[in-house]
C-alpha positions in Angstrom: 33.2 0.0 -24.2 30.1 0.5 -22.2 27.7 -2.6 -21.3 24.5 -1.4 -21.8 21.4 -3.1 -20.6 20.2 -5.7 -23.3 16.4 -4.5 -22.7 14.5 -7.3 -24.1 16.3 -9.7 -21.7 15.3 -7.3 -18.9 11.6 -6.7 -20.1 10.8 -10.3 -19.7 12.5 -10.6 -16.4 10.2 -7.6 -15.1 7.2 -8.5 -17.0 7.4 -11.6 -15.3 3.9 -12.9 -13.3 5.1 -14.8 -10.2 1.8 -15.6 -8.8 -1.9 -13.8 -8.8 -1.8 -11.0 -7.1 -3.5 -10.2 -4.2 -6.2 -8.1 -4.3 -6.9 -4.9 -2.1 -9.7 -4.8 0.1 -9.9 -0.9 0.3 -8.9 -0.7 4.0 -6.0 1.8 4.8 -3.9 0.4 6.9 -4.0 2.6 10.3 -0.8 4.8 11.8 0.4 6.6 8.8 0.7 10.2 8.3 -2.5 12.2 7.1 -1.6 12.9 3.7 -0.5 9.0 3.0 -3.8 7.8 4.5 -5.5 10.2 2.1 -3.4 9.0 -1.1 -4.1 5.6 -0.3 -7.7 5.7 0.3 -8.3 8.0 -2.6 -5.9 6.2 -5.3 -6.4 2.4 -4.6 -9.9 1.1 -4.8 -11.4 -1.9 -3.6 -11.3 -4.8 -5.4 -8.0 -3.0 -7.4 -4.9 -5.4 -7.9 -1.8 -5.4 -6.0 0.7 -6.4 -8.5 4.0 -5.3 -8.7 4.2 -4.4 -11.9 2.7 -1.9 -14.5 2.9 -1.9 -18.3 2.4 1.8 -19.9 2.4 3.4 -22.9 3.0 7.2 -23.4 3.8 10.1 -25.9 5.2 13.8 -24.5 8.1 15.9 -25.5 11.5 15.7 -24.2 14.2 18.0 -24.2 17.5 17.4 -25.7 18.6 20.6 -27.4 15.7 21.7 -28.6 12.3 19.8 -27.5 11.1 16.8 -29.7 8.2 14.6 -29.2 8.4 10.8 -28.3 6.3 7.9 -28.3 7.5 5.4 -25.5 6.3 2.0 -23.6 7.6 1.1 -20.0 7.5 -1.9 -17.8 8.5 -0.8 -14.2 8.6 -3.2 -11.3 8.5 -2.3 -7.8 11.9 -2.3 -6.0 13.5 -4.2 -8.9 13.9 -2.0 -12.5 12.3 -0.4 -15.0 12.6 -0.5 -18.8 11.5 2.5 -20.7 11.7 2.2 -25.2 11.5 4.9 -27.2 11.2 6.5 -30.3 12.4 10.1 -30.5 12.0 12.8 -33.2 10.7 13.0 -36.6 11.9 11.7 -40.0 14.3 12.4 -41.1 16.0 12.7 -37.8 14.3 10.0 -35.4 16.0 8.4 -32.7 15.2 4.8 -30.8 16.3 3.6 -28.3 15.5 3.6 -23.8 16.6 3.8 -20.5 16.9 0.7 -18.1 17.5 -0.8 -14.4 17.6 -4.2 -14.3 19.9 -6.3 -11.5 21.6 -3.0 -10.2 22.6 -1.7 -13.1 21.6 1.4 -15.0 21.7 2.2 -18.6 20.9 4.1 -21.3 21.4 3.4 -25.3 19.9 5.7 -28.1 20.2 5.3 -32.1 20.0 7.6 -35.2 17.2 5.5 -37.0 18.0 2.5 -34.5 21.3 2.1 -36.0 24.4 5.0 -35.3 25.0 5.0 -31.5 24.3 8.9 -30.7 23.9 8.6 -27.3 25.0 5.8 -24.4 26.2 5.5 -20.8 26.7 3.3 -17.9 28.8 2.8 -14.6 27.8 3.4 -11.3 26.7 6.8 -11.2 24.1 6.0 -14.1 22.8 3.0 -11.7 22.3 5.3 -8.9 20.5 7.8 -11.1 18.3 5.2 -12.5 17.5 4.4 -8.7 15.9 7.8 -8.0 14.1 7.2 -11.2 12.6 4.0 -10.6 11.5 5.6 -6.5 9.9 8.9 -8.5 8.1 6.5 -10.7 6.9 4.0 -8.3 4.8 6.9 -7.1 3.2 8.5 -9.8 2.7 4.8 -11.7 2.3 2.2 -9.1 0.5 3.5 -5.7 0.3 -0.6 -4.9 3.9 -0.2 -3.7 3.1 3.0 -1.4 1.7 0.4 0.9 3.1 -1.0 4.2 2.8 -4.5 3.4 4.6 -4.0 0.3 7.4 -2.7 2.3 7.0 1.4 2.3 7.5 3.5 5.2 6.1 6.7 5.6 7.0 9.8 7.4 4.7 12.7 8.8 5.1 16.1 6.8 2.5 18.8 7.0 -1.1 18.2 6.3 -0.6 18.2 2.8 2.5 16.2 2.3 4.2 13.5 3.3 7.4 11.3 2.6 7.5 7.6 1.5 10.7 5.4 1.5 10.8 3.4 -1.3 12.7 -0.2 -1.7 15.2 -0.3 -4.1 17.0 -2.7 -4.7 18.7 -3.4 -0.9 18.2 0.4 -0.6 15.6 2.5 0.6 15.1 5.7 -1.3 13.0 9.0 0.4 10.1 10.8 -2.4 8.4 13.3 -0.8 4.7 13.3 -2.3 1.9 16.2 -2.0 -2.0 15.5 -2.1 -5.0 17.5 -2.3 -7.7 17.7 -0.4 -9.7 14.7 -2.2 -6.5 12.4 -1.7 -4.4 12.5 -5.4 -1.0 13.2 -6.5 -0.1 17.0 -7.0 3.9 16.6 -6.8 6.2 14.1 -5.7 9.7 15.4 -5.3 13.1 13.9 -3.8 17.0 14.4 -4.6 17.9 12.7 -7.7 21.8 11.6 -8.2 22.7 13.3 -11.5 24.6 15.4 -13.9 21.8 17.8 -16.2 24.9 20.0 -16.8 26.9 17.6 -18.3 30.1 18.5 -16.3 31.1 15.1 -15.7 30.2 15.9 -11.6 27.5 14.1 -10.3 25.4 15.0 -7.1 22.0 14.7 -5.8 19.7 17.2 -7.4 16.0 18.3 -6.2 14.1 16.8 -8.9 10.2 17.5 -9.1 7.3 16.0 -11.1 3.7 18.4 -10.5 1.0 16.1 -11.8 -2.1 17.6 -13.6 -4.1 14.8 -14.6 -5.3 11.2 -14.1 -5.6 7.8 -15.3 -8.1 4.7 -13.6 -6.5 1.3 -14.5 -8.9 -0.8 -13.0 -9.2 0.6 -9.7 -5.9 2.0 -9.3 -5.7 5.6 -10.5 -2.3 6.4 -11.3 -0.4 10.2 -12.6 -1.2 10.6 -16.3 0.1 14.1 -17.0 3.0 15.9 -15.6 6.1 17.5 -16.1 9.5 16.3 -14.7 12.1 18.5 -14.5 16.2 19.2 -12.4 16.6 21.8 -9.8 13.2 22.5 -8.2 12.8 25.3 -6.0 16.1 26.9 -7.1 16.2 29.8 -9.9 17.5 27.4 -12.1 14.0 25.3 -11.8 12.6 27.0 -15.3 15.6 25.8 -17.4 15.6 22.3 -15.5 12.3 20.8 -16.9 13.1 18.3 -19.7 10.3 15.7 -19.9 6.4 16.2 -20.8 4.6 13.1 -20.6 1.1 12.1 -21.0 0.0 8.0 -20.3 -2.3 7.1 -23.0 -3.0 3.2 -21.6 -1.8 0.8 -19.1 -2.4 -2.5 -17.1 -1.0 -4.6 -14.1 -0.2 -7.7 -15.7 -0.9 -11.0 -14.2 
């Protein structure tokens, strides 16, 4: 039988407030490569919060065999998980259920009407997929984390992009980003562990998200439209894309 992530445990674990968080003063710290400067400066504003954490609410379409819309809310902590609840479809045929990290582990458990198990999975190379998640996430939803202090290192790419490794965990997991000219999020991109196929053979896969549109929560301005998708820059890239998602509200709790 496969343990699955009891999310509710998990969501108050990663909701959690430990403390007030500090609050930036708008100064990018000097030394980092062109295009990280630029993100920084352009996405986190004075005065904005630096908490670890992020509450959001969505809707999009995702792609299972054919595409159906969703309605979702997500807690994601920096370096430590993410809980993502669903519900998939329309009536008659409507699915509920999420995806989760939480302690290491990965998981994913959907329902026919939140009762008949349709869809679950666990084990090691699920916890390693959920990983690269949780990095590709931390940059499109929580540009507090993209900073030094917070534990980020940054390498120099070309004047448009750069690449940030991200704590996970006791890992440290590479998303290369790209910025425009003013400083926000076109694309991140890095090599996702995974199996889109369904072959039963996992491997790291380039995995993409191009950004096309905004959201200000109080000073931080975070990715609130883009399309996430398997097999970027390959001819397979078309077929890859699977999830549309559009962030209609969010806060940094605490």
């Amino acid at each position: 039988m496969i343990g699955t992530i009891d999310r509710d445990a998990a969501w108050r674990e990663l909701v959690r407030p430990d403390r007030t968080p500090p609050i930036h003063t708008g100064e990018v710290p000097s030394g980092l490569p062109g295009a990280a400067e630029r993100l920084l400066g352009r996405v986190l504003g004075a005065g904005a919060s630096l908490s670890p954490v992020v509450l959001l609410e969505m809707e999009g379409e995702i792609k299972l065999k054919g595409w159906m819309p969703f309605r979702a809310r997500q807690v994601l902590r920096a370096g430590e998980g993410f809980v993502w609840e669903a519900a998939v479809g329309k009536l008659p045929v409507r699915f509920r259920g999420g995806d989760a990290l939480w302690r290491g582990r990965g998981s994913l458990d959907f329902r026919l009407w939140g009762i008949v198990p349709v869809a679950r999975a666990a084990g090691p190379d699920v916890d390693r997929s959920a990983a690269g998640r949780l990095a590709a996430e931390t940059v499109a939803w929580l540009p507090q984390a993209l900073l030094p202090s917070a534990g980020c290192r940054w390498q120099e790419g070309d004047d448009a992009s750069a690449t940030a490794s991200i704590p996970v965990g006791t890992d440290a997991l590479d998303v290369t980003v790209t910025v425009d000219d003013e400083g926000l999020l076109t694309e991140l991109v890095t090599r996702r562990w995974g199996d889109p196929d369904s072959t039963g053979v996992h491997r790291a896969l380039p995995f993409r998200d191009p950004v096309d549109a905004y959201l200000d929560i109080d000073g931080v301005t975070i990715a609130a439209s883009g399309r996430v998708g398997w097999w970027w820059g390959s001819d397979r890239q078309a077929d890859g894309e699977f999830f549309r998602y559009r962030i209609t509200d969010g806060r940094f709790p605490g």
